[in-house]
Every structure is written in structure tokens, then in C-alpha cells.
N, C-alpha and C positions, 0 to 999 in steps of 0.2 A: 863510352869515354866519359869521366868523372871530369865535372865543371870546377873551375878554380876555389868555389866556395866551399863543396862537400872537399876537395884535397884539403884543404885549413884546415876543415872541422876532423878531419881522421887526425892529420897531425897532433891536432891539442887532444884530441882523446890521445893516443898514443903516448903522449909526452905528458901528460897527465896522470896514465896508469903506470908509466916507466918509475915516477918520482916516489907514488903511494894510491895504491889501488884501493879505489873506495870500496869494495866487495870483489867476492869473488864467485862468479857465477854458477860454477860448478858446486859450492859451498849451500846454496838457498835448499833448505828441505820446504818442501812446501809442503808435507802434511804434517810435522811439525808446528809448520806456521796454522793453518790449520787447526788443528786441535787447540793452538794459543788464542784463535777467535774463538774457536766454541767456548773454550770456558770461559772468556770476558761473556759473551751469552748467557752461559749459562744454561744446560742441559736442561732442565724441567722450563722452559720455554717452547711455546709451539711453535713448531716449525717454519709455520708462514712468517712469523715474527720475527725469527732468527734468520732466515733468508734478506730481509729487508734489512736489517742491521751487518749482515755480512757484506751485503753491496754496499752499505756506506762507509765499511771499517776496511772493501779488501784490498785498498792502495796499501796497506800494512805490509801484503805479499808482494808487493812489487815495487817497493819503495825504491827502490834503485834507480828502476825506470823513470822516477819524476826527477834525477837529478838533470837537468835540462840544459844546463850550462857547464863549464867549465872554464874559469879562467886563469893563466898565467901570470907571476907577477904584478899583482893589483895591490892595490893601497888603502882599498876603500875603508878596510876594519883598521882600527889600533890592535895589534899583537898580532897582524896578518900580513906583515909587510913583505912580498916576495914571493906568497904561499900563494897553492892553487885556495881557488876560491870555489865553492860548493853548491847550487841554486835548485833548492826543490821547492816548486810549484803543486800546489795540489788542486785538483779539477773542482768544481763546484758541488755540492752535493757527495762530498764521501772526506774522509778523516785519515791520515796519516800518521805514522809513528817514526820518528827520526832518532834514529842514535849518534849525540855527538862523539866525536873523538875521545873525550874524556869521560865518556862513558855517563854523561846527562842524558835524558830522553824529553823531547818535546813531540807533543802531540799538536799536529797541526788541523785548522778545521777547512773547512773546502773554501777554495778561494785565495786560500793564503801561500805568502813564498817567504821562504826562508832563505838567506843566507850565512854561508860560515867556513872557515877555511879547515880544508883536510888533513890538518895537523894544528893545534892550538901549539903559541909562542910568542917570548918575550914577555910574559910575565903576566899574562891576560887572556881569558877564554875572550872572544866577541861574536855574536853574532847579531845579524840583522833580518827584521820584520816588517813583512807589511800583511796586517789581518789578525788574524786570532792564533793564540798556541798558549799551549799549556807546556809549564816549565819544569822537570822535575832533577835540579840542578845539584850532581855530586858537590860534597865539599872538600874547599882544597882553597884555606885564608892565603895562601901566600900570590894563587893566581886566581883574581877576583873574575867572576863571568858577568858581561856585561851584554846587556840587551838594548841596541837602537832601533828607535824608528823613525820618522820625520817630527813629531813633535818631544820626542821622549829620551833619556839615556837613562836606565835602569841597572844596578850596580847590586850582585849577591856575591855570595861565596858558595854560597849550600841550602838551599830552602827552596819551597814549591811555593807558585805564582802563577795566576793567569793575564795575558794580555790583549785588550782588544785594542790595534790600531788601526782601524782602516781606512786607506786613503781617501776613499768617498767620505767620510763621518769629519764631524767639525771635532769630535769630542774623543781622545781617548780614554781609556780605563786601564786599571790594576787592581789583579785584587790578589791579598795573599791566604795563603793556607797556611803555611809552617816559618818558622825562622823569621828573619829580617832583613830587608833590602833598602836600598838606598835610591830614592828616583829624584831625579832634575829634570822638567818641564821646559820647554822651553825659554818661557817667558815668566817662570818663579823661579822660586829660590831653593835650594836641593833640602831634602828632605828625608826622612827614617820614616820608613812603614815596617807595621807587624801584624802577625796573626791574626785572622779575622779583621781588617780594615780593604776599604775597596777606596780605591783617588781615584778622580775625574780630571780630566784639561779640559778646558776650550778654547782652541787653539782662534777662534774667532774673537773671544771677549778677553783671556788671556789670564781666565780664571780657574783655579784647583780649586779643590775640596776631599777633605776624607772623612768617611764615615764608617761607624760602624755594619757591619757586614753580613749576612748568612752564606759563608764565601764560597761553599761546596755550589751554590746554588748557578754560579755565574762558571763554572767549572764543567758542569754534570755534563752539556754537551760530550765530553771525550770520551763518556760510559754510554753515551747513547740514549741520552734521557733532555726533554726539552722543557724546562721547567719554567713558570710563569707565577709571581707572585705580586696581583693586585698590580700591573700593566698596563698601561693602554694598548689598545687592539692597535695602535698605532705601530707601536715597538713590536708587539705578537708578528705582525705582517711581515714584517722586517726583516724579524729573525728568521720566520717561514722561507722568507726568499731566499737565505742566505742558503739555510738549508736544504733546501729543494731544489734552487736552482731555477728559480720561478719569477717571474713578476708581479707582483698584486697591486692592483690599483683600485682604493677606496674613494668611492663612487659617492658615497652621503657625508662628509667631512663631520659633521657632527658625530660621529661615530665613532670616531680616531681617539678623541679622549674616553669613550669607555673603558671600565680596568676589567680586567680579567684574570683568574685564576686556576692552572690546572697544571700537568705533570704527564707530558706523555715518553711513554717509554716503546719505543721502535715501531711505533704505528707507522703506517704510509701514510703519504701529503693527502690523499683522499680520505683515508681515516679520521686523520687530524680536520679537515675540512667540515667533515661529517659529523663530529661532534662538537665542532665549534656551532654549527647551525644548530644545534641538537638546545646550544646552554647560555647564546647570545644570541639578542635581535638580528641576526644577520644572512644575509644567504649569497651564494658564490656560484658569479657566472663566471664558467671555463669553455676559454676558444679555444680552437685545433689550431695546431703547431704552422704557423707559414714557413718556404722553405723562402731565403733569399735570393739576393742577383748570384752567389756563389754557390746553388744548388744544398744551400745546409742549414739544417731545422733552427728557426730562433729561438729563444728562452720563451716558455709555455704564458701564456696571460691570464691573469685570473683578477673578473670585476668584483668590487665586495660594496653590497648595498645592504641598506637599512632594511628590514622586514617588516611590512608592514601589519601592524596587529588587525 
């Protein structure tokens, strides 16, 4: 016998695919999809390498399955007013590729949720973030796409941009690759960004800035490449965590301002580990997984100390 909660939840599925069906299931070729990873790999790659990058890329195949939610009549976007509303979440540690209605693709990076309703109208693409994605926005001047997050409203037409907003961080980012967009901070004054420029918020001090860029660089994430130029190991760890799905915790604070510089392309977290010790004073101690009071594994811990010479 079905509890009053799961009967809701069929209903809005139902009444959800009756209005406009986000996919259609029987449509998913999956060695198609498939062969659309190998080649972002890249065939003269070895094997084991490619294996690792396919586990971070394969929510690609199953994108569907992260649509998590569905809502009826919501209000929450401008140009969404009445529409179902669309919520993919994607798991920590793997990368997703979403296709909007209007036929933009954002790549999203683990951790993050998207929202956007299953049909664009009234005269405005919207959608909403929280975390990281990559924007690769059809153009079409008459219905502007608009990107929220808590600190940000971000205004294109047709141009590629990447977003870091995430709710734990004081500070958002932008940074663009192509075209030009239009961003309003909370607490500045709205703004023109172009090619090659990265803007910062800090939503604590209430201050922008933009600067000049190497903007593939803050992007590469979505090829599967983790790039580092001249960093603090502080940020290095960070980004580690985001992407692995890990926690590091730096044990000699002195350490945190070290810069570092390097480019890994689909190595595993122990790879990466391994030659961080290899080309910086430091060395990583990794505890086994505890389960909780709910029987299920925590986020893995990893201590990072000074080496001593």
C-alpha cells in the first residue's frame, strides 16, 4: 500500500510528463552516449586513465535520472511563471552535461544544482545556480538568458561563461570566454564583461573586481583537466575536495600560503596525491572511511603536513 507521500510524488511525475516530457526513455542510446565520451577522451589515451574520467563524466548517460524534483506552477524564475520547474543535482565527484530547452548546454561540476523550467517564456531564458557550470548559451537578443544565484544576476544572449557560486564560499566568480554579458552583484552597480575578463564578489566585504584572465584555465575542469597556476596549496586542497569528494585538512598552516603549479589531466586523487608529495614539502595522511549512526560511509579524510627536510 503506497503512503500519501510517494501518491503526490507519481501524481507530479505524471502531471509533469502529461504537460512536456523531459525525455523519453526509450529514445537514450547509450552506446551512442558512449562513444560521445570516448571521444571527449580521446582514443590514444590509456585505458586506465580513461576509465577514471569516464566515472567522473558518466552522469552524462544518465542525466535524466538527476532531474530530482519537479515542480508545478512556481514563480521562483522571471519568464517561469506557471511552468514546471526542472532541478538537477549532480553527485560530488563526477560532471554532468544538461541540455536546456533552447538548446544551450551547461556543464555542470559535482556538487552543484541547477534549476530551470521545461519550457523557456515570456521573453526570457532563466535559470538558477548554486556551484559551478559551464555556460554554452544559443543566441537569440530578443529572449536574453539569465543566470541567478544568491549573490549574482548574470544577463547574455549568446556567449560562453563560466560560474563559480557556491554557497559555502564568501566570494563569487565569472569568468568569460566568448561574447559579452551583463552581471549585477549584489551589492555593485551592473556591469559589461568580455572575453578574457574573470570578476570576483565578496559577498562579506561587498567588493568586485575584474581582471584580466587565462580564462580556458578556470573552465578546463569540464575536459577533465585540473589546472593550477602559481596557487596556494590552500586553494589546491580545495579544489581537491570539491573534486573527489574528500576532505583535507592542513595540519601545518604555514603551508596553506605555498603557490604551486601544475596540470593534471584524469589522474586519480591518489595520483594526484602522489605527485604532489613528489614536487612540494608535504605529505598526506589518509584515514579509512567511518560508517555513521545511519550505517553509510562518510566523506574520506585526508591530513596534509609539512615534510620535514
Amino acid at each position: 500500500m503506497k503512503n500519501k507521500d510517494e501518491e503526490r510524488t507519481e501524481r507530479l511525475i505524471e502531471a509533469f510528463l502529461s504537460r512536456r516530457p523531459a525525455f523519453a526513455p526509450d529514445d537514450i542510446d547509450v552506446r551512442a552516449a558512449e562513444r560521445r565520451v570516448a571521444g571527449l577522451i580521446g582514443a590514444s589515451r590509456p585505458m586506465r586513465r580513461a576509465a577514471v574520467w569516464f566515472q567522473r563524466v558518466a552522469a552524462v548517460l544518465v542525466i535524466p535520472l538527476l532531474a530530482v524534483s519537479v515542480y508545478l506552477a512556481v514563480d521562483d524564475l522571471p519568464g517561469a511563471r506557471g511552468a514546471a520547474l526542472q532541478e538537477v543535482t549532480v553527485p560530488c565527484g563526477t560532471l554532468s552535461l544538461v541540455s536546456l530547452p533552447d538548446g544551450s548546454q551547461v556543464w555542470l561540476n559535482g556538487g552543484s544544482t541547477l534549476t530551470y523550467p521545461v519550457a523557456f517564456g515570456g521573453g526570457r531564458r532563466s535559470v538558477a545556480l548554486d556551484g559551478e557550470a559551464y555556460f554554452e548559451v544559443q543566441s537569440d537578443a530578443k529572449n536574453p538568458f539569465t543566470v541567478e544565484t544568491e549573490q549574482m544576476v548574470l544577463t547574455a544572449t549568446g556567449t560562453t561563461f563560466n560560474v563559480e557560486a557556491w554557497p559555502a564560499d564568501s566570494v563569487t566568480f565569472v569568468t568569460m570566454l566568448n561574447g559579452r554579458i551583463d552581471v549585477a552583484f549584489s551589492r555593485t552597480a551592473p556591469f559589461t564583461m568580455e572575453a578574457g575578463q574573470r570578476a570576483s564578489y565578496n559577498c562579506q566585504t561587498g567588493r568586485s573586481e575584474v581582471t584580466a584572465a587565462d580564462a580556458y584555465r578556470w573552465c578546463a575542469w569540464k575536459d577533465g583537466l585540473t589546472v593550477f597556476r602559481d596557487d596556494p596549496l590552500s586553494y589546491v586542497f580545495k579544489r581537491l575536495s570539491r573534486t573527489f569528494n574528500v576532505d583535507i585538512h592542513v595540519k601545518n598552516p604555514e603551508i596553506a600560503s605555498d603557490l604551486y603549479r601544475a596540470t593534471f589531466e584524469d589522474e586519480s586523487l591518489d595520483e594526484i596525491l602522489r605527485l604532489l608529495e613528489q614536487t612540494a614539502p608535504i605529505r598526506f595522511v589518509q584515514h579509512r572511511r567511518e560508517r555513521n549512526v545511519d550505517h553509510l560511509y562518510a566523506r574520506k579524510q585526508i591530513d596534509v603536513y609539512k615534510r620535514r627536510r
